[in-house]
N, CA, C and O atoms as a GROMACS GRO file, in nm:
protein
  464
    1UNK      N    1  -3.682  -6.982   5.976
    1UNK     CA    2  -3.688  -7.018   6.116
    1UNK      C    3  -3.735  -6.903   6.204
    1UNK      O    4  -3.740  -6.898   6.327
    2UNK      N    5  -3.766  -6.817   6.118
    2UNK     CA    6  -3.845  -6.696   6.161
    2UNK      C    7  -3.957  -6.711   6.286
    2UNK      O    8  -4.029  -6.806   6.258
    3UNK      N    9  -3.988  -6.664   6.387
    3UNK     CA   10  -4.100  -6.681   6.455
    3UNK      C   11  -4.147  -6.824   6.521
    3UNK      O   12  -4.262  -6.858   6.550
    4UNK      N   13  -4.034  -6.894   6.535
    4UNK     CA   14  -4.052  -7.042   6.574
    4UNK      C   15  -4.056  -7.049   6.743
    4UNK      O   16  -4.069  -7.160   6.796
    5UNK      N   17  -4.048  -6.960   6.804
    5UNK     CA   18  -4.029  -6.982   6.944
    5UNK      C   19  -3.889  -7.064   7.019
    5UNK      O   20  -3.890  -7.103   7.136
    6UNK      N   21  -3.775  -7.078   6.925
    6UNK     CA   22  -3.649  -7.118   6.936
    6UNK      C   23  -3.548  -7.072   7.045
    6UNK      O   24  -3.490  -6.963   7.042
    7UNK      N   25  -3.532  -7.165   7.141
    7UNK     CA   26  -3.439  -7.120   7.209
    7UNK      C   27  -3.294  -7.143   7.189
    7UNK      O   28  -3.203  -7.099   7.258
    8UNK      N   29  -3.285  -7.225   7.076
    8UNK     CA   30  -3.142  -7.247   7.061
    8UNK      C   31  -3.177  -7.333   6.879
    8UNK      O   32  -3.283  -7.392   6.859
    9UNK      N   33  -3.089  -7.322   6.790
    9UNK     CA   34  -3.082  -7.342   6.673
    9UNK      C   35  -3.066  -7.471   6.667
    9UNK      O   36  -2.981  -7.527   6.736
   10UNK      N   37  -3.130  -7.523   6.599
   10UNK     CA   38  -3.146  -7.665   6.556
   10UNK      C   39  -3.019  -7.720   6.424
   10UNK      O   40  -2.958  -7.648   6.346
   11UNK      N   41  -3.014  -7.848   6.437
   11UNK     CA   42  -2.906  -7.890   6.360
   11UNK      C   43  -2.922  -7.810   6.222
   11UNK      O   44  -3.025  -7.811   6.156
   12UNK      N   45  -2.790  -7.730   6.182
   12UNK     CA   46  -2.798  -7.660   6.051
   12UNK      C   47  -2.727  -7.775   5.943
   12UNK      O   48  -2.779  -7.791   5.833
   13UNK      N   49  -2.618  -7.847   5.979
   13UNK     CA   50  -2.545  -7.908   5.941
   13UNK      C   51  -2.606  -7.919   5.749
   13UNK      O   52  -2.539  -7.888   5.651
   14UNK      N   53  -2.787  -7.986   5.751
   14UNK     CA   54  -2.790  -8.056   5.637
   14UNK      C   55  -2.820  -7.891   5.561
   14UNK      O   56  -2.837  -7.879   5.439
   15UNK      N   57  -2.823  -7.808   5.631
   15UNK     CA   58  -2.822  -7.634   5.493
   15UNK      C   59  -2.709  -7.583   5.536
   15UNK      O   60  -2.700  -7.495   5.622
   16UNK      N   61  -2.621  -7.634   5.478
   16UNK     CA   62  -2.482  -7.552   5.527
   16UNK      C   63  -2.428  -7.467   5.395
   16UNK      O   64  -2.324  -7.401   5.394
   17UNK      N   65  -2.527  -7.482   5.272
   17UNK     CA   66  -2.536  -7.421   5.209
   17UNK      C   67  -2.586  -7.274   5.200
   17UNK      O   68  -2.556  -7.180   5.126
   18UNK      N   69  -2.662  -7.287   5.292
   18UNK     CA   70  -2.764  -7.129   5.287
   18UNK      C   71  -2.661  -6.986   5.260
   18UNK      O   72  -2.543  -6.963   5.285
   19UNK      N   73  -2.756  -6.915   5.207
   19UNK     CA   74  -2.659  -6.785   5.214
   19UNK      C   75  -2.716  -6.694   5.256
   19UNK      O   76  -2.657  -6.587   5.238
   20UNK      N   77  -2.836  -6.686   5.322
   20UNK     CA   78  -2.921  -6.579   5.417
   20UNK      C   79  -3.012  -6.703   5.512
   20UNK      O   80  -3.057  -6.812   5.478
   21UNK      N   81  -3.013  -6.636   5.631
   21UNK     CA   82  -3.123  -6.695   5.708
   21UNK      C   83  -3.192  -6.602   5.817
   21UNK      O   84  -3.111  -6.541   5.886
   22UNK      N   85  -3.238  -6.594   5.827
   22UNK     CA   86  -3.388  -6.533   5.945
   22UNK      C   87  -3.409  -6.602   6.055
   22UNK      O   88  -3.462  -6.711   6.038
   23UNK      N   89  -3.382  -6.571   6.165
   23UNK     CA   90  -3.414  -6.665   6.314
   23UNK      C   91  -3.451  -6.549   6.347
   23UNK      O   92  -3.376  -6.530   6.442
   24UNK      N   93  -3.500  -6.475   6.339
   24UNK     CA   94  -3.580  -6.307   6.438
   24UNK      C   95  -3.727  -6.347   6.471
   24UNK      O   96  -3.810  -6.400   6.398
   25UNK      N   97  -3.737  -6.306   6.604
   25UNK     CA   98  -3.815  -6.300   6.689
   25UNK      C   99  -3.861  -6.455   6.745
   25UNK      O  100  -3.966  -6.518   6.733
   26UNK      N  101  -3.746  -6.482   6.805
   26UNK     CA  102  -3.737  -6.635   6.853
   26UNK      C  103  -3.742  -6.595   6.986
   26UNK      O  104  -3.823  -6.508   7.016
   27UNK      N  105  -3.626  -6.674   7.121
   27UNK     CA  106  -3.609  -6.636   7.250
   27UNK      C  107  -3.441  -6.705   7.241
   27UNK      O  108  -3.401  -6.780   7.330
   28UNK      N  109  -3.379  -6.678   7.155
   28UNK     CA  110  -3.253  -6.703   7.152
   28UNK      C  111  -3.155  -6.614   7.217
   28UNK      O  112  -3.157  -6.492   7.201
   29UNK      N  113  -3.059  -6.683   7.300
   29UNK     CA  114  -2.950  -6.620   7.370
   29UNK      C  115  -2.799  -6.626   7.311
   29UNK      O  116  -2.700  -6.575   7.364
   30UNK      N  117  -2.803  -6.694   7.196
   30UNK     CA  118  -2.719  -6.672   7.142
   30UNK      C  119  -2.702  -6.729   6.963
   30UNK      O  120  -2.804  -6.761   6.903
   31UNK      N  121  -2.583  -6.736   6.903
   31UNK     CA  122  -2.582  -6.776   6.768
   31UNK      C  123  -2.481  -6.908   6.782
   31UNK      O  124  -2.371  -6.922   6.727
   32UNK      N  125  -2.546  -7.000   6.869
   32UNK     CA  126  -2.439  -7.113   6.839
   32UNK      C  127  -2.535  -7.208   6.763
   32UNK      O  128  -2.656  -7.222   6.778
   33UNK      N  129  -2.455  -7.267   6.684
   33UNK     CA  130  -2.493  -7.395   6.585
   33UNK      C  131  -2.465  -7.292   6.428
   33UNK      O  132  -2.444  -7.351   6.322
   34UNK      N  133  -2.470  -7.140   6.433
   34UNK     CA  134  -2.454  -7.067   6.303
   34UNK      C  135  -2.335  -7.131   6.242
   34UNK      O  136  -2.348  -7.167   6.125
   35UNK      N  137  -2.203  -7.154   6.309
   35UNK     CA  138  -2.067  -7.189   6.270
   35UNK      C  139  -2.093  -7.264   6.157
   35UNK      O  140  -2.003  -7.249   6.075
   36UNK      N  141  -2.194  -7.350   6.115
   36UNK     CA  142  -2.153  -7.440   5.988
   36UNK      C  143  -2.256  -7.426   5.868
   36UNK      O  144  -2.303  -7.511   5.791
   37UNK      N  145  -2.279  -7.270   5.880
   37UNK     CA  146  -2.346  -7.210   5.771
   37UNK      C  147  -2.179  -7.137   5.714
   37UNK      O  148  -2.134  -7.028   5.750
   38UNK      N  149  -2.138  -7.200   5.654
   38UNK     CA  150  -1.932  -7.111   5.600
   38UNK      C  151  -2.021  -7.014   5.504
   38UNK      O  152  -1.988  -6.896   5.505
   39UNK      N  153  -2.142  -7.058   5.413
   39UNK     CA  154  -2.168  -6.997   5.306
   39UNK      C  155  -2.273  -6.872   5.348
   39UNK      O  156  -2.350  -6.830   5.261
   40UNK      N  157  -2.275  -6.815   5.485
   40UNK     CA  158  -2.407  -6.733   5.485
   40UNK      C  159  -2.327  -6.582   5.479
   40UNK      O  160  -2.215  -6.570   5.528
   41UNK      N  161  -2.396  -6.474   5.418
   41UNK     CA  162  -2.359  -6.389   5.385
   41UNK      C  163  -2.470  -6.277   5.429
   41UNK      O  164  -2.442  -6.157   5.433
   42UNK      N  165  -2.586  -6.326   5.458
   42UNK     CA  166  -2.703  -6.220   5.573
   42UNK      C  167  -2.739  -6.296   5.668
   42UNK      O  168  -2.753  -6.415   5.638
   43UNK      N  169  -2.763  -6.260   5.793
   43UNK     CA  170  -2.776  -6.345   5.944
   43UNK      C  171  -2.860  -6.225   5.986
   43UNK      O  172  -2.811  -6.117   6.019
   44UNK      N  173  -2.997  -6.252   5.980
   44UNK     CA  174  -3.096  -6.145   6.083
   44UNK      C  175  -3.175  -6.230   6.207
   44UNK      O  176  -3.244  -6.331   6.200
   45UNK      N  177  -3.156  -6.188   6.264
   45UNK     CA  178  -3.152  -6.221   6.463
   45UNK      C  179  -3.202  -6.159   6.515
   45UNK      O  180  -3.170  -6.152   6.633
   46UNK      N  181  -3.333  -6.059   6.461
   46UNK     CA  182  -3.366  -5.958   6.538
   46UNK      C  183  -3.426  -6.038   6.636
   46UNK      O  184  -3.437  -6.161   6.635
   47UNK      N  185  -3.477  -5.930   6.750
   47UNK     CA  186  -3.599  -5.950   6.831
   47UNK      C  187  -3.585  -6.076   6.932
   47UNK      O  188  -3.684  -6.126   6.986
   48UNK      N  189  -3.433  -6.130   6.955
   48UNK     CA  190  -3.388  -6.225   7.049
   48UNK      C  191  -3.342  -6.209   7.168
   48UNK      O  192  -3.388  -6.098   7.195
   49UNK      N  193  -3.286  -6.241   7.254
   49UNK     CA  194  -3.253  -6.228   7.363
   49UNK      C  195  -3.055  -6.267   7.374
   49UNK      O  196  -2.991  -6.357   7.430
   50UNK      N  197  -3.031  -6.192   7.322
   50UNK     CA  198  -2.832  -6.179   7.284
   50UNK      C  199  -2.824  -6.141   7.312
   50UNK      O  200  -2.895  -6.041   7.296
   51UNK      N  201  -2.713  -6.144   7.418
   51UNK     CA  202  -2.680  -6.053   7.508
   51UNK      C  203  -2.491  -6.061   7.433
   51UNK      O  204  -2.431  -5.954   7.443
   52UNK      N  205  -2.416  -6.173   7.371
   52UNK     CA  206  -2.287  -6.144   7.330
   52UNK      C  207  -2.310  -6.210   7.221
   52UNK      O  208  -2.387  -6.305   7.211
   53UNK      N  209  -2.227  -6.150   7.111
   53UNK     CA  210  -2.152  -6.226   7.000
   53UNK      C  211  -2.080  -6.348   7.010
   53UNK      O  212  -1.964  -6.307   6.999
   54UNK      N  213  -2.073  -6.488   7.025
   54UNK     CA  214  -1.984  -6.575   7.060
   54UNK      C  215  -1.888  -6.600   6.934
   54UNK      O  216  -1.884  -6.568   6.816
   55UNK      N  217  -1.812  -6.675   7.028
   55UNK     CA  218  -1.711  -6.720   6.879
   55UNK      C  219  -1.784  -6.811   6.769
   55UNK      O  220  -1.728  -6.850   6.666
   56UNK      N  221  -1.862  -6.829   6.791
   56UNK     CA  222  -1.926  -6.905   6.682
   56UNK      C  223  -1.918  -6.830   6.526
   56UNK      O  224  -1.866  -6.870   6.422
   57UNK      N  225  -1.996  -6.693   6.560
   57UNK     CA  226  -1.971  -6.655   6.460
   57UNK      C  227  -1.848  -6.624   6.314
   57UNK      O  228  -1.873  -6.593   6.198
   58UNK      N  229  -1.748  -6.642   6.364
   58UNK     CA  230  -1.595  -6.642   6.370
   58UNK      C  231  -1.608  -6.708   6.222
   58UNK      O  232  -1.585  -6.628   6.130
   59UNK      N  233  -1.634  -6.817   6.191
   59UNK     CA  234  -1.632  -6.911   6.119
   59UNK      C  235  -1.727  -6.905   5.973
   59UNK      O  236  -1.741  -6.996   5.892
   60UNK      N  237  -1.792  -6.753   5.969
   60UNK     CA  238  -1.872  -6.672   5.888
   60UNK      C  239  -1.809  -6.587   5.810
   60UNK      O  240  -1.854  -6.474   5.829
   61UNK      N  241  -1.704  -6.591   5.710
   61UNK     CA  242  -1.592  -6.560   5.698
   61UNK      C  243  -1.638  -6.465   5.549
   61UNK      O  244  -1.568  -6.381   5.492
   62UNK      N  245  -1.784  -6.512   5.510
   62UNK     CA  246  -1.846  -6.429   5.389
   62UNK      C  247  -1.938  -6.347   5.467
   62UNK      O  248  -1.971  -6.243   5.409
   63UNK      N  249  -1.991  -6.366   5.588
   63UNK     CA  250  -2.129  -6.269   5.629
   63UNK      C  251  -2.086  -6.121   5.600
   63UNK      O  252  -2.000  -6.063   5.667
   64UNK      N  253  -2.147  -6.068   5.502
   64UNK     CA  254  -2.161  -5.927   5.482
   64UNK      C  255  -2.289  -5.830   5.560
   64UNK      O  256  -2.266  -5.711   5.581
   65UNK      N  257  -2.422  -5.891   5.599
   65UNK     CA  258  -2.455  -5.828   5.700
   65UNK      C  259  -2.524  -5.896   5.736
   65UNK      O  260  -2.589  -5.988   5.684
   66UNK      N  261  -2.509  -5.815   5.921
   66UNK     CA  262  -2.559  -5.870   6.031
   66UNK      C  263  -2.661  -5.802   6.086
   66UNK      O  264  -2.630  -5.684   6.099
   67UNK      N  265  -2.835  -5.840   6.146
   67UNK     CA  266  -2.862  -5.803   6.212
   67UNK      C  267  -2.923  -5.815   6.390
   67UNK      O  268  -3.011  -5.886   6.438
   68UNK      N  269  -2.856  -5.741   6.435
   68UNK     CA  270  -2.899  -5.800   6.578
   68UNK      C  271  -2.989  -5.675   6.654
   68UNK      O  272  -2.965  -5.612   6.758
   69UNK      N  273  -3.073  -5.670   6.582
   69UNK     CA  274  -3.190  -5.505   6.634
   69UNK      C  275  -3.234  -5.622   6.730
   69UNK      O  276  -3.243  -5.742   6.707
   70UNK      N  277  -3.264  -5.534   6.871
   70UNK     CA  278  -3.401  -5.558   6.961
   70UNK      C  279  -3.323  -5.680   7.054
   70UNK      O  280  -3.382  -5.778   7.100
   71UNK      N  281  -3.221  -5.660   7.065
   71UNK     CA  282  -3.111  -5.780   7.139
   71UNK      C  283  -3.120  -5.743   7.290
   71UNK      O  284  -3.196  -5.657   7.336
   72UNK      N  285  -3.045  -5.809   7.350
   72UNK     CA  286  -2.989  -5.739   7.480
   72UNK      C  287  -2.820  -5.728   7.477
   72UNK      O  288  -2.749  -5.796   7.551
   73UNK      N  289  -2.780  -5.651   7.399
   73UNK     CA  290  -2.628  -5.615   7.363
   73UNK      C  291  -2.620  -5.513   7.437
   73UNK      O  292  -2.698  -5.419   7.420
   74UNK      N  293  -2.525  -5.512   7.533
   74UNK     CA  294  -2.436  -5.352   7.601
   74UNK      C  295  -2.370  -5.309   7.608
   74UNK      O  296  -2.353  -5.204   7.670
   75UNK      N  297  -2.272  -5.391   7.525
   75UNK     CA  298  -2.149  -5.286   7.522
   75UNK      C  299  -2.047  -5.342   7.412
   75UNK      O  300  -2.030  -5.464   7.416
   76UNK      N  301  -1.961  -5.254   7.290
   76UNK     CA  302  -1.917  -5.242   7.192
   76UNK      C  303  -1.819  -5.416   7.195
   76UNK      O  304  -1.798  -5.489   7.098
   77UNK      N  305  -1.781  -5.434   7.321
   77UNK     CA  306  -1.699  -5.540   7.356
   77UNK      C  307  -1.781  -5.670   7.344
   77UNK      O  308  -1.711  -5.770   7.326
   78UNK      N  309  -1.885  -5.686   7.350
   78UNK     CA  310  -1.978  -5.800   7.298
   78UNK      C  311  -1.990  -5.818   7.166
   78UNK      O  312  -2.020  -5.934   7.141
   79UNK      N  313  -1.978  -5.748   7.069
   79UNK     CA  314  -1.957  -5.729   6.912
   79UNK      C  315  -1.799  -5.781   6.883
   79UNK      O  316  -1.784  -5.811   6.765
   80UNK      N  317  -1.664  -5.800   6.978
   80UNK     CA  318  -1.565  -5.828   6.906
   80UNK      C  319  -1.533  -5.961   6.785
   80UNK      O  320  -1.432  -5.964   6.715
   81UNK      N  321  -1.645  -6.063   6.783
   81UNK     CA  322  -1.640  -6.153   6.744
   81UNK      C  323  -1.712  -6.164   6.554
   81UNK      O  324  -1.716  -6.251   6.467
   82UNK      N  325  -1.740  -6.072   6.562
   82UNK     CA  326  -1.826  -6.040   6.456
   82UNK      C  327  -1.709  -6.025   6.310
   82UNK      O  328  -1.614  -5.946   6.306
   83UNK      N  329  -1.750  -6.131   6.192
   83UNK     CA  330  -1.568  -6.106   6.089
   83UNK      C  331  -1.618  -6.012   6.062
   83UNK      O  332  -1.731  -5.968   6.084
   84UNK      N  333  -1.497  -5.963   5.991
   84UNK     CA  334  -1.436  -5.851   5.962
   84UNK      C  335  -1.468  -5.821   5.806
   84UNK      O  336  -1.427  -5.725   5.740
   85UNK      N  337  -1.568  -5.946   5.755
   85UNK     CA  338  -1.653  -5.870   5.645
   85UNK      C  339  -1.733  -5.830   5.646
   85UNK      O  340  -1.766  -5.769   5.544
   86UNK      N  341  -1.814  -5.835   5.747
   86UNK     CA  342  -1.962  -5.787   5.721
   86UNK      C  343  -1.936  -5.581   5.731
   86UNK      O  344  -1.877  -5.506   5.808
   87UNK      N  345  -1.998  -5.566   5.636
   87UNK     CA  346  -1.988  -5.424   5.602
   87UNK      C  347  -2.154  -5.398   5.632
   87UNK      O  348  -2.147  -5.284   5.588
   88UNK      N  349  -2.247  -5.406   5.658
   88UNK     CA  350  -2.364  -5.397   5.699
   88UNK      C  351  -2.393  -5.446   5.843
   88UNK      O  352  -2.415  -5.567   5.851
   89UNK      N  353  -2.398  -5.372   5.965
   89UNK     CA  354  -2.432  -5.430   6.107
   89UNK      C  355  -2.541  -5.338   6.189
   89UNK      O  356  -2.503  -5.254   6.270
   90UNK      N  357  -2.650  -5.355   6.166
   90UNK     CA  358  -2.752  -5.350   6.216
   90UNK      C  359  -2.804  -5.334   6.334
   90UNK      O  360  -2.842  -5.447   6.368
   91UNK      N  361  -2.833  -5.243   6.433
   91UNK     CA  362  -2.806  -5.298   6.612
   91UNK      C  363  -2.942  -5.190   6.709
   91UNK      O  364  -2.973  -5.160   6.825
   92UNK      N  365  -2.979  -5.168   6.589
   92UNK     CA  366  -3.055  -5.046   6.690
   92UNK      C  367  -3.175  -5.129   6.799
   92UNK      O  368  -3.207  -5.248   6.799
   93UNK      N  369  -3.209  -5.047   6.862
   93UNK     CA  370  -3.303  -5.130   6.994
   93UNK      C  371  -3.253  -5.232   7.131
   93UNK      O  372  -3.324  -5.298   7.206
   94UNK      N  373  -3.080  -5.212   7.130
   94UNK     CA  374  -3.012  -5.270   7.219
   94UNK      C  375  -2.975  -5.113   7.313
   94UNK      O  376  -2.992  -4.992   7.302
   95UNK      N  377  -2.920  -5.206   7.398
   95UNK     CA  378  -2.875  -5.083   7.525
   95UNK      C  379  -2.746  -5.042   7.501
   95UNK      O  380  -2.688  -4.994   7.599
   96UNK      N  381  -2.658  -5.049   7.355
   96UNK     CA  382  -2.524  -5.013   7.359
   96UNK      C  383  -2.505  -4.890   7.395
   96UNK      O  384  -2.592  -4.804   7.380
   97UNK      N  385  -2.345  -4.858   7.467
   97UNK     CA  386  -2.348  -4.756   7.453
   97UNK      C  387  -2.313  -4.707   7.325
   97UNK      O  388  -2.254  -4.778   7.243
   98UNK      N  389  -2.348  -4.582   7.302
   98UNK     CA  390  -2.347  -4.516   7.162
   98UNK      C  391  -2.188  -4.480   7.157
   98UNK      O  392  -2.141  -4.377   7.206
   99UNK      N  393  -2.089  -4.618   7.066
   99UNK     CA  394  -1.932  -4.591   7.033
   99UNK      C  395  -1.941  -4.637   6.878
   99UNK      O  396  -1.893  -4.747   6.849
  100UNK      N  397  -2.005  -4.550   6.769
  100UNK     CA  398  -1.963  -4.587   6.649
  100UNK      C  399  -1.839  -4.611   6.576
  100UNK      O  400  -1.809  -4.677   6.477
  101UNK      N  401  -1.758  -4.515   6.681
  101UNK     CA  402  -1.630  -4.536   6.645
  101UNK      C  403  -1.537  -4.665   6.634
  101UNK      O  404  -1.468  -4.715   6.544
  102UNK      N  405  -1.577  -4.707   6.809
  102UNK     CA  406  -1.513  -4.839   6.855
  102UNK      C  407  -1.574  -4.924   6.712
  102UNK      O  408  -1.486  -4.958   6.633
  103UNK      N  409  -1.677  -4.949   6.686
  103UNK     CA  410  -1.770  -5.049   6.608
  103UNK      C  411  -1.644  -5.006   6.496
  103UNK      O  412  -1.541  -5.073   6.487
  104UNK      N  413  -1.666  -4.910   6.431
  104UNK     CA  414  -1.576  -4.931   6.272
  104UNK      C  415  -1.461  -4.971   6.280
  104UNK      O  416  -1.414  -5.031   6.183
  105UNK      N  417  -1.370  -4.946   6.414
  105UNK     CA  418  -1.266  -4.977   6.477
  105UNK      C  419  -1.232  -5.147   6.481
  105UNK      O  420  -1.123  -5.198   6.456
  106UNK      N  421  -1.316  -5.193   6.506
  106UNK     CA  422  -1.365  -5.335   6.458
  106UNK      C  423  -1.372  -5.395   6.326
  106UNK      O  424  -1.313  -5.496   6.289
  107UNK      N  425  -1.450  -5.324   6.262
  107UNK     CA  426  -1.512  -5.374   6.140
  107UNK      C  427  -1.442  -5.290   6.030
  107UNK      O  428  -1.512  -5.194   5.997
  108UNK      N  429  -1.347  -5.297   5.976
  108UNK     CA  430  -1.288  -5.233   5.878
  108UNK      C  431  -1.391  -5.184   5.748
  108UNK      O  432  -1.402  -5.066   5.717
  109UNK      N  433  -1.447  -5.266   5.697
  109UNK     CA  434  -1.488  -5.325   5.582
  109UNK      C  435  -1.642  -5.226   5.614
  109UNK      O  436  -1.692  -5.194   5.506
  110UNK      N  437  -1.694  -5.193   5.691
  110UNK     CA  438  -1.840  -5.171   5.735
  110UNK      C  439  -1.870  -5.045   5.669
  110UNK      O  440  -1.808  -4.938   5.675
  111UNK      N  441  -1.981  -5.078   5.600
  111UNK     CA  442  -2.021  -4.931   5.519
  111UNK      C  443  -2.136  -4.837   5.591
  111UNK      O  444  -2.149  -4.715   5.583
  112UNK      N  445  -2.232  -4.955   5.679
  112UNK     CA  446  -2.358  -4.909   5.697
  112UNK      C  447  -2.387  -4.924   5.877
  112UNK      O  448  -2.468  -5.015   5.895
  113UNK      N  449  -2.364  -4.891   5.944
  113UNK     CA  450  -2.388  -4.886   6.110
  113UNK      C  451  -2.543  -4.808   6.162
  113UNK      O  452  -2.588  -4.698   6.134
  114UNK      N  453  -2.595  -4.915   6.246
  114UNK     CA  454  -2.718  -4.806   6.263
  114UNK      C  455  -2.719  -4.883   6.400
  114UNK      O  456  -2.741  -5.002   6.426
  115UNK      N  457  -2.686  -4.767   6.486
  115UNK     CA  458  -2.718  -4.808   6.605
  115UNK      C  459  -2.851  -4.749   6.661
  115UNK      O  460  -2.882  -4.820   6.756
  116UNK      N  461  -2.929  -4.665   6.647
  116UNK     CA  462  -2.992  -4.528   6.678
  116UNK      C  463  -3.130  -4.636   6.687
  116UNK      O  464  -3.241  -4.591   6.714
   0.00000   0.00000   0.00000
């Protein structure tokens, strides 16, 4: 769903199987409709227009990594929604402020942070 010009995610319902998907470089403001991917375990989002993490994601209970490069994310508090498995989170090209700390503080499990 890469490069589709998407402003919002189309029914996932019938791949709720997937275990990676690609929506980067769409015009998406957020990740709702992701919730009924239970089985995805990579979510790359670059190059969208996210400005928060919603609870949607919540319900991603295997995603091991996330990427949200080239977002409009600003601050560590827009990430609280993100589970607590993904050990890979991806973020560089947003306006965060630079709190790696807060982020691991979050993410127990996280091996790999690249905010830079």
């Amino acid at each position: 769903l890469a490069k589709q010009g998407l402003n919002f995610l189309p029914h996932l319902d019938t791949v709720s199987w997937l275990v990676e998907l690609d929506i980067s470089h769409n015009a998406l403001k957020s990740l709702a409709g992701c919730q009924l991917l239970v089985l995805l375990r990579k979510l790359i989002a670059d190059d969208n227009e996210i400005e928060v993490v919603g609870v949607e994601i919540t319900a991603l209970q295997y995603l091991e990594e996330l990427s949200l490069r080239n977002n409009s994310l600003h601050s560590v508090s827009s990430l609280q929604n993100i589970p607590r498995s993904v050990k890979r989170l991806l973020l560089a090209g947003n306006q965060l402020e630079q709190h790696s700390g807060d982020v691991q503080t979050l993410l127990p499990a996280l091996e790999r942070l690249d905010i830079a």
